[in-house]
C-alpha positions as CSV (number, residue, x, y, z in Angstrom):
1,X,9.6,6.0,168.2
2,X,6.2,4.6,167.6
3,X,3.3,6.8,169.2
4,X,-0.2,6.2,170.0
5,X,-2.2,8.1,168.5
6,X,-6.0,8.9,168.2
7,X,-8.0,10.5,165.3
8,X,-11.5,12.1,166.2
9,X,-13.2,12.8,163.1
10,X,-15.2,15.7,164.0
11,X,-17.2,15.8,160.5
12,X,-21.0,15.3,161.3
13,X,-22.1,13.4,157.7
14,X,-21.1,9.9,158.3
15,X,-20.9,9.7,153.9
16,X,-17.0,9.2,153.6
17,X,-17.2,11.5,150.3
18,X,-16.4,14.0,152.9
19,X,-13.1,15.6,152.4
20,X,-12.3,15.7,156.3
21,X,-13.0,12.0,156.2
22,X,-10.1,11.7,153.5
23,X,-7.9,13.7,155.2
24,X,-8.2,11.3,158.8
25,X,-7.8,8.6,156.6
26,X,-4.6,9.6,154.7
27,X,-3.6,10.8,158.4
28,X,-4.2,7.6,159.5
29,X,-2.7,5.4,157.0
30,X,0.7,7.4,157.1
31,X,0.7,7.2,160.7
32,X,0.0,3.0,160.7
33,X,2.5,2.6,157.8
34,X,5.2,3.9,160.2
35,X,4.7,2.0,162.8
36,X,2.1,3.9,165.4
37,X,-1.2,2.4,166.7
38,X,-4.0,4.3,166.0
39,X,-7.8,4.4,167.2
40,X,-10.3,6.4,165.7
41,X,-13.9,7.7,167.1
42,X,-16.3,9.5,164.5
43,X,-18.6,11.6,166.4
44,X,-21.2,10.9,163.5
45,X,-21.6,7.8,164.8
46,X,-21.8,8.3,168.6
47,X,-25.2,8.2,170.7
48,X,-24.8,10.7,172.9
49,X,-27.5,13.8,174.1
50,X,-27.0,17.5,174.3
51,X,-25.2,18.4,178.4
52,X,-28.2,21.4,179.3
53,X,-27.1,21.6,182.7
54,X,-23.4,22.3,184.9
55,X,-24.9,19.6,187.2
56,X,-25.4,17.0,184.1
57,X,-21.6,18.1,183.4
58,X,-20.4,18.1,186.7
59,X,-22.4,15.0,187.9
60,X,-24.0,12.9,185.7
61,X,-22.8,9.7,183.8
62,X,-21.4,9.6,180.5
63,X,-23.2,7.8,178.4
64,X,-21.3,4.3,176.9
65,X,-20.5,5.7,173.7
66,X,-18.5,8.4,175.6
67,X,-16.8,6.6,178.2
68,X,-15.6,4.9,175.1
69,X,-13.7,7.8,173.4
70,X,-12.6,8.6,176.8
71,X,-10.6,5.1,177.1
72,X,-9.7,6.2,173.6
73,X,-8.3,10.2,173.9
74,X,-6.9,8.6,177.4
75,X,-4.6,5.6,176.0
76,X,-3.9,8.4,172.9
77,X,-0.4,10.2,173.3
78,X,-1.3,12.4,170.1
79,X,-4.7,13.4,169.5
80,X,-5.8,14.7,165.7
81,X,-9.1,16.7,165.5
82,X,-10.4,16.7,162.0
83,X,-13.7,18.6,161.0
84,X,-15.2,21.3,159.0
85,X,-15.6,25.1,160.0
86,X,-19.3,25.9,159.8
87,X,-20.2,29.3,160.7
88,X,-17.0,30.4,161.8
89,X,-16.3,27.5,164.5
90,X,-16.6,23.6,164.4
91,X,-19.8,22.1,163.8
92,X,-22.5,21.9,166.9
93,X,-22.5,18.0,167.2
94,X,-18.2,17.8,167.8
95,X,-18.6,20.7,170.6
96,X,-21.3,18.3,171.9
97,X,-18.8,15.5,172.2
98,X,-16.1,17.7,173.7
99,X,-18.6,18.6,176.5
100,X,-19.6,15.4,177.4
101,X,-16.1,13.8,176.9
102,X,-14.1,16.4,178.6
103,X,-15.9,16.8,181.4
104,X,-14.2,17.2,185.3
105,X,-12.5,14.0,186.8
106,X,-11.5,13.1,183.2
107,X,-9.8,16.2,181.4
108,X,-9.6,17.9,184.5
109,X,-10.4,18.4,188.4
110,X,-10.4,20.3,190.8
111,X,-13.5,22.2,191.7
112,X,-13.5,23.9,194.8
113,X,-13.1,27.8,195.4
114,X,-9.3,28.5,195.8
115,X,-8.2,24.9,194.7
116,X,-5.9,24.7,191.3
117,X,-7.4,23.2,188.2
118,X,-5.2,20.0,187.5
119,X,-4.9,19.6,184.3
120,X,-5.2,15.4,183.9
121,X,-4.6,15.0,180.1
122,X,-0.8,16.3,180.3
123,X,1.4,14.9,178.3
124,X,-0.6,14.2,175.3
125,X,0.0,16.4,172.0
126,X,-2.5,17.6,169.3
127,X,-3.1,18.4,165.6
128,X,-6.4,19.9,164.4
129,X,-7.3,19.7,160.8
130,X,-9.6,22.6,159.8
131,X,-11.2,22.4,156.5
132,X,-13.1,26.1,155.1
133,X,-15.0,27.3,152.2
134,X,-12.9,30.6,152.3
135,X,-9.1,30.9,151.9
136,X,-7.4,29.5,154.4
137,X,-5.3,33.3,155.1
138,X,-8.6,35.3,155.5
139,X,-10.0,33.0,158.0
140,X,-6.2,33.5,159.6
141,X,-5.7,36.7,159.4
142,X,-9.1,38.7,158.7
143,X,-11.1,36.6,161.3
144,X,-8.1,36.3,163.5
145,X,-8.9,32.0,163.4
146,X,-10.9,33.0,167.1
147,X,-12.7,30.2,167.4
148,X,-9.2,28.0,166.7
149,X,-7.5,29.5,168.9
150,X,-10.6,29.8,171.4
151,X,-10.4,25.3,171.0
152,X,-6.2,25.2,171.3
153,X,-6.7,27.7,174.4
154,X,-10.1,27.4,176.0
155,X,-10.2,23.6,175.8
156,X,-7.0,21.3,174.9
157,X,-4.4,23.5,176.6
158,X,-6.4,23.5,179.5
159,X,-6.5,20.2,180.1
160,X,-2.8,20.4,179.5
161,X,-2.5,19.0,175.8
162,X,0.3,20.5,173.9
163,X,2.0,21.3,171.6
164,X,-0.9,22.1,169.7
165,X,-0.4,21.9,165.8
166,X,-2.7,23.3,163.5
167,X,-3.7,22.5,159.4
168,X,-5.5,24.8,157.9
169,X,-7.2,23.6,154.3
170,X,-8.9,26.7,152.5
171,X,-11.0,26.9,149.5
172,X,-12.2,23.1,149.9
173,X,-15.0,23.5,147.5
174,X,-12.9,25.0,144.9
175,X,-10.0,22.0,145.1
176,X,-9.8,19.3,143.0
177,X,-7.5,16.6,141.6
178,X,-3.5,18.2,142.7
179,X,-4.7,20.3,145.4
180,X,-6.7,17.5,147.3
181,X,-4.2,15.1,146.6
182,X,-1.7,17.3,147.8
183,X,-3.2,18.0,151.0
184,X,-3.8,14.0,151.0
185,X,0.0,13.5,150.8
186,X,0.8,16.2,153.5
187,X,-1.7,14.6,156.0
188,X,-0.3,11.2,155.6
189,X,3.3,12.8,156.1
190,X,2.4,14.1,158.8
191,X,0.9,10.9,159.8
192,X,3.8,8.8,160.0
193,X,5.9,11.7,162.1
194,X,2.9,12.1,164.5
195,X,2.5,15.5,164.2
């Protein structure tokens, strides 16, 4: 059954050398070859500033560029996260976009003392594609993958996304020819089963 899905690449170098942008795109063409529709926004590319206040959160307009994922992740039944770890956790500019595109009335609502959070993005499911300098196990199991878990719990099932897959490519600088272009063949399987 064909599923529509949306892949935010979360890399912030817009130079498609970048091994996270190969992995969206083998993601994506496994995904189309099967049948599913698929959108794509590259936070690289999006003009949006830094939220510095709960009332700019809360209250203030998303700028276009935003409101445009958000038509995006909303249509999306599947949503696919791709983007480096950088000190321990995703880079500064994709935790950016998740504040301003996540924001109450959109992922969520509710606000009052006493009242339930509704989640508003039920429904949807979610794969995020990690790429790391260090083996994949000792960011796993050494550094317990907190700030992974902190984005499946904190942020998507919150909003009421899951499942919540995850992909986990270690020792990225240290891979070449067979072990990129294995990792190239899983994404684009997992692509076309949108998973």
């Amino acid at each position: 059954m064909a599923k529509r899905i949306c892949i935010i690449q979360g890399h912030p170098d817009p130079r498609p050398e970048r091994f996270c942008r190969a992995l969206g795109e083998a993601y994506r063409k496994g995904a189309e070859a099967a049948g599913h529709e698929v959108r794509q926004i590259d936070v690289a590319s999006l003009a949006f500033p830094l939220l510095r206040t709960q009332a700019d959160w809360e209250h203030a307009a998303p700028p276009d560029d935003i409101v445009q994922a958000q038509d995006n992740i909303g249509w999306a039944e599947h949503l696919v996260f791709v983007y480096p770890l950088w000190l321990g956790a995703m880079p500064a500019l994709l935790k950016g976009f998740l504040e301003q595109a996540l924001r109450p009335g959109f992922a969520v609502s509710g606000e009052a003392a006493g009242t339930a959070w509704t989640q508003r993005l039920k429904g949807r499911s979610a794969r995020i594609v990690v790429t790391m300098g260090m083996p994949a196990l000792v960011y796993r199991w050494y550094f317990g993958a907190h700030s992974l878990k902190s984005f499946e719990r904190n942020i998507l099932k919150f909003c009421g996304i899951r499942p919540v897959r995850e992909s986990l490519v270690g020792m990225v600088a240290a891979k070449e020819g067979g072990g990129r272009t294995g990792w190239l063949a899983k994404m684009e399987e997992l692509g076309s089963k949108a998973l």
